[in-house]
C-alpha positions as CSV (number, residue, x, y, z in Angstrom):
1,X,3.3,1.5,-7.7
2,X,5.9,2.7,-5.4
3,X,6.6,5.2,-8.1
4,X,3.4,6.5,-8.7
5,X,3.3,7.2,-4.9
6,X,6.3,9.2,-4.6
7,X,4.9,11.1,-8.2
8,X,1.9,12.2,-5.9
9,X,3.4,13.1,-2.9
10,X,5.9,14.9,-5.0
11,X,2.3,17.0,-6.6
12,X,1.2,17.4,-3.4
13,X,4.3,19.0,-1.8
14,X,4.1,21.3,-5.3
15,X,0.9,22.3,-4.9
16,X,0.9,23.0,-0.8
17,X,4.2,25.3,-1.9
18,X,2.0,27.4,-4.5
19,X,-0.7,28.2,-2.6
20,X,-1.5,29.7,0.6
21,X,-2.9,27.8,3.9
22,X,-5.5,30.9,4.7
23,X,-7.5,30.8,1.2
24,X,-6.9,27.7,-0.6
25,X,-8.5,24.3,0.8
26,X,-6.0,21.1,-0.1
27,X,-7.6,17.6,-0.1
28,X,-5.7,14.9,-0.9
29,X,-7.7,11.2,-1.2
30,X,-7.7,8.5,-3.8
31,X,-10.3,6.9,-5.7
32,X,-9.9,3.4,-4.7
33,X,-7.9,1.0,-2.5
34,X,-6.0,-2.3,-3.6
35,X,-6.5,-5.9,-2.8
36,X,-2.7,-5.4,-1.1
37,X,-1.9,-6.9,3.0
38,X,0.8,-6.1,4.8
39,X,1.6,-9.5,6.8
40,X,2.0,-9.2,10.6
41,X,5.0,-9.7,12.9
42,X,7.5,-8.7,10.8
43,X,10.8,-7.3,12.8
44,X,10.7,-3.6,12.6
45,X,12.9,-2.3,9.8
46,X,12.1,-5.3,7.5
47,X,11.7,-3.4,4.2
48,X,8.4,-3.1,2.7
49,X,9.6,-4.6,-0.6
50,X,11.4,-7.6,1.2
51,X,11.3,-10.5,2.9
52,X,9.1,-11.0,6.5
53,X,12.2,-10.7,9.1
54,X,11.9,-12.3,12.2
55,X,11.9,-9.9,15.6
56,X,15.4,-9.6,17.1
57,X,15.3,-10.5,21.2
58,X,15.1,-7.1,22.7
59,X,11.5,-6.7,20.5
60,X,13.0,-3.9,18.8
61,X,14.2,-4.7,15.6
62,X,14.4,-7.3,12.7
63,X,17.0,-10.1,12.9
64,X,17.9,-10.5,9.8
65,X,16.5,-14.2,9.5
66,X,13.3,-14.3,6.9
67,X,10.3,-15.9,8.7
68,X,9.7,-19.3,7.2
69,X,6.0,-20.1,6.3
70,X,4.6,-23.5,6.9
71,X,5.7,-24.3,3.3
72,X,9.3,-24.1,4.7
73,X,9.7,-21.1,2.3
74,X,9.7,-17.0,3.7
75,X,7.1,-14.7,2.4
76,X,7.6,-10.9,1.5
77,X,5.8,-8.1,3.7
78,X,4.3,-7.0,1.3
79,X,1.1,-9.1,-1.2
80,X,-1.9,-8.9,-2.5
81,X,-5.0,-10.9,-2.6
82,X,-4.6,-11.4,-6.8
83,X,-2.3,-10.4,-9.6
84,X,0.0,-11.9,-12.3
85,X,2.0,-12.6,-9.4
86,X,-0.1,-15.5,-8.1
87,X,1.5,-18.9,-6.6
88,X,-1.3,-20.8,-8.2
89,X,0.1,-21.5,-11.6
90,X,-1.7,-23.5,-15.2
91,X,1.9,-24.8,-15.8
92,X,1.6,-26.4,-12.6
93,X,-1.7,-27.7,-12.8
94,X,-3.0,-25.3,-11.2
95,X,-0.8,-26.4,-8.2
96,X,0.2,-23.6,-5.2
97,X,3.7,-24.2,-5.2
98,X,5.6,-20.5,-4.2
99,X,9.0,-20.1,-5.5
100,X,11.7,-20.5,-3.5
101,X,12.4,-16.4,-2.5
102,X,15.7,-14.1,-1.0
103,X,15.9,-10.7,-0.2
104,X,17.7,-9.7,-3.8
105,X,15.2,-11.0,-5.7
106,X,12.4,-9.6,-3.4
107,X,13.8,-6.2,-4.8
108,X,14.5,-6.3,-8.1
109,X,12.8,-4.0,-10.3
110,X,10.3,-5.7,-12.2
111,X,9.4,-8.7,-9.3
112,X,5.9,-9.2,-9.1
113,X,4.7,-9.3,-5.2
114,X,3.3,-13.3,-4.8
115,X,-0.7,-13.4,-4.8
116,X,-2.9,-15.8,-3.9
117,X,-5.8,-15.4,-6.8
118,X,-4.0,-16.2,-10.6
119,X,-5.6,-13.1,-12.3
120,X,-3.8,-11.1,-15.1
121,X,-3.5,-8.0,-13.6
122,X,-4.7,-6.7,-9.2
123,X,-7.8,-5.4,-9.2
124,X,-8.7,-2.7,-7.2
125,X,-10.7,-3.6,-3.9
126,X,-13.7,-1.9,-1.9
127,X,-11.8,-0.6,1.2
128,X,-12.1,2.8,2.9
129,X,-9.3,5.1,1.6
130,X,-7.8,8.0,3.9
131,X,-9.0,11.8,3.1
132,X,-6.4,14.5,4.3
133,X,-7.2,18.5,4.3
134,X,-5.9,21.6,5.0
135,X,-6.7,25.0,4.7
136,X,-9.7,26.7,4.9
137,X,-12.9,24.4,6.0
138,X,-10.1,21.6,6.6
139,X,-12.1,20.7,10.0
140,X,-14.9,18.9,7.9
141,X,-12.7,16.5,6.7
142,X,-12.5,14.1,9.5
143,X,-13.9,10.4,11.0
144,X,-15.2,8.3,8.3
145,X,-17.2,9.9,5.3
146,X,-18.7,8.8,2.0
147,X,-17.3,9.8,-1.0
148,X,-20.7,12.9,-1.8
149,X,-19.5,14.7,1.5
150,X,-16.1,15.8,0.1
151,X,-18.2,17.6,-2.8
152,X,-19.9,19.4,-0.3
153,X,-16.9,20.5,1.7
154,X,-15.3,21.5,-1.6
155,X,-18.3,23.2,-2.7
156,X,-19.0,25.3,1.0
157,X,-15.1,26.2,0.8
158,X,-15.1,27.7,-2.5
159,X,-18.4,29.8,-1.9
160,X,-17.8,30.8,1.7
């Protein structure tokens, strides 16, 4: 996932180098969100693949320590609401027992962020997504719009 992002930022830098801000209108959305949270409190600087870090004292930073769940256990910063990576197990019973986690294994390659739901794969979910512009008409794009209005923009941008 992180991949993919940085493989359309990378086509979006390419494609705002080719072409020119006064005649060519650049809108960059996606089609649908995830059922992905990013847990609150974390100290600043925890990583986004990692463990929850507690807040230093100054407010300012993380402090190193993982923030322990009621379970006892810490939690990464980032999860999602269902996946392969669920806690709630068949060769458990169907038990929620999370694994006991550290920062290493938080980040290895193929780890599978914890979810609550036991499904075989996230789904996507039905939040809002963000729409960015520029160029040309670029001022429509703004506030909260359904998904028909960025047709229309495209379509008065091209014949105007």
């Amino acid at each position: 996932m992180v991949s993919d992002g940085k493989a359309f930022a990378d086509a979006v830098a390419m494609a705002d180098a080719l072409t020119d801000d006064a005649d060519t209108l650049i809108i960059v959305t996606a089609d649908h969100e995830h059922a992905i949270a990013f847990n609150g409190y974390c100290g600043r600087g925890s990583s986004i693949l990692g463990l929850c870090m507690g807040i230093d004292g100054a407010g300012t930073a993380h402090n190193g320590k993982p923030i322990l769940a009621q379970d006892g256990k810490p939690f990464t910063v980032l999860g999602y609401l269902n996946g392969a990576g669920s806690v709630i197990r068949e060769e458990l019973n169907w038990a929620g027992v999370r694994p006991e986690l550290d920062e290493e294994t938080a980040h290895e390659l193929d780890y599978l962020q914890q979810a609550l739901v036991p499904t075989s794969y996230e789904t996507h979910s039905g939040e809002d997504v963000a729409v960015y512009a520029k160029g040309p008409w670029a001022h429509l794009v703004e506030g909260t719009l359904e998904q028909n209005v960025l047709f229309h923009v495209m379509h008065h941008a091209a014949t105007h």
